[in-house]
C-alpha positions, 0 to 999 in steps of 0.5 A: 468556676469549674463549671464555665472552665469546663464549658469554655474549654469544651466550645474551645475544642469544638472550634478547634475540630470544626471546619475553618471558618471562610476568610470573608467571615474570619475578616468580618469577625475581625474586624467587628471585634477591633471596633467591639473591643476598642468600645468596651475596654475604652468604656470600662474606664470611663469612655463615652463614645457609644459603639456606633461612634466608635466605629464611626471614628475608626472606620471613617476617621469622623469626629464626633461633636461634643466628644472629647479629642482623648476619647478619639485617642484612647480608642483608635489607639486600643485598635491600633494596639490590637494590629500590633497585637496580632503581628506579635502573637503570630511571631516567636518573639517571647513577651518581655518587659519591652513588649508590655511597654511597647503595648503600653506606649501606643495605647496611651500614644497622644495622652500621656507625653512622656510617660507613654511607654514608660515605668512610674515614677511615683506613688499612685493609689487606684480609686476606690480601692483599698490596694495599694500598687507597690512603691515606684522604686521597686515597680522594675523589680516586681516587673522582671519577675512578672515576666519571668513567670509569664514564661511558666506553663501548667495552668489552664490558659484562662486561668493563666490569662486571667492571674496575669491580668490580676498581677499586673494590675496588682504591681499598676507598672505605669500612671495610667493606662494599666487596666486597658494594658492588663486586658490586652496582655490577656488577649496575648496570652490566651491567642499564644496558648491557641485561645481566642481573645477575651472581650470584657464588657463595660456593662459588667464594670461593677462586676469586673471592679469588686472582682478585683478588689476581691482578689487583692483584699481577700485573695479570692481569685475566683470571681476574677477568673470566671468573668474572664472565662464568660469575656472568652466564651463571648467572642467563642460563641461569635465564633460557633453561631456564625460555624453554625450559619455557614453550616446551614448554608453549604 
């Protein structure tokens, strides 16, 4: 784990020193991560639509035949989660539990009526994993604690980010909808410590899910943490080949 820690940090630091990217090439960045993200993180919890469908349905607002009218939701959702996202970040509003449930209200907006945006009130278990999310009644508890610590530093901001995602997910605040919620809140604190987002891949849902169930089962973090820090260099190494390409052109 060091050594990616390292390596992350390190392409970090270039990007940092580096020229700014043109605006052209940041918007095009942009926006192919919306459509990018709203696939994988859609597709890691079952999701159908393919990358080229995604984008079809958010850049064209087409449907597509055969596929499910919650498929459409749940993607134009995570897209429209990011825009808020990005506003959020740039300000000095401090995260809370309002923020966490605002999140979580427009990803599940169409999909989960009333319990968008909203605590569980109810026993939950997560397929096939041994955790067991805490009783309901005390979610709004261990929530007004998550957020308190969210306002400690000390931690690389991978790590911070990734144990983030692991505590949410560990508490699961809502019936559904929690793993795409932990992924975004990922994004927010990373983009808040100066990082640029994570981009966990659906190919890697094997990977992603025995890394979780290994750090609740065996409180072994390590797994969870490195593939946070490759879900960061993904988009970082985006980031440096099109530096790289821009370089070359000047």
């Amino acid at each position: 784990m060091v050594a990616i820690l390292e390596r992350v940090t390190d392409k970090h630091h270039r990007l940092s020193m580096a020229r700014p990217l043109p605006d052209e090439s940041l918007r095009s960045l942009r926006d192919d991560f919306l459509v990018r993200y709203s696939h994988e993180t859609t597709a890691l919890e079952g999701n159908s639509l393919s990358l080229c469908e995604t984008q079809v349905v958010l850049e064209n607002g087409i449907a597509i035949g055969g596929k499910l009218l919650a498929e459409h939701l749940e993607v134009l959702n995570v897209r429209d989660a990011l825009i808020w996202l990005e506003d959020f970040v740039s300000s000095s509003e401090p995260v809370s539990e309002d923020t966490i449930l605002h999140l979580h209200s427009i990803i599940l907006r169409g999909l989960l009526g009333l319990q968008a945006g909203a605590y569980r009130r109810q026993a939950v278990r997560i397929v096939g994993s041994t955790h067991v999310p805490p009783n309901w009644v005390r979610v709004p508890d261990a929530m007004a604690a998550f957020v308190e610590g969210l306002h400690e530093d000390g931690e690389h901001p991978v790590v911070f980010a990734a144990r983030a995602h692991l505590e949410l997910a560990r508490i699961h605040p809502s019936v559904d909808g929690n793993g795409r919620v932990s992924r975004m809140l990922v994004n927010l604190v990373l983009e808040r410590a100066g990082y640029l987002p994570a981009l966990y891949s659906a190919d890697d849902r094997n990977e992603y899910l025995d890394a979780l169930e290994r750090a609740y089962s065996y409180g072994d973090e390590v797994p969870f943490i490195a593939l946070t820090a490759r879900a960061i260099e993904v988009v970082l190494d985006q980031h440096l080949d099109l530096l790289a390409m821009t370089s070359e052109t000047e």
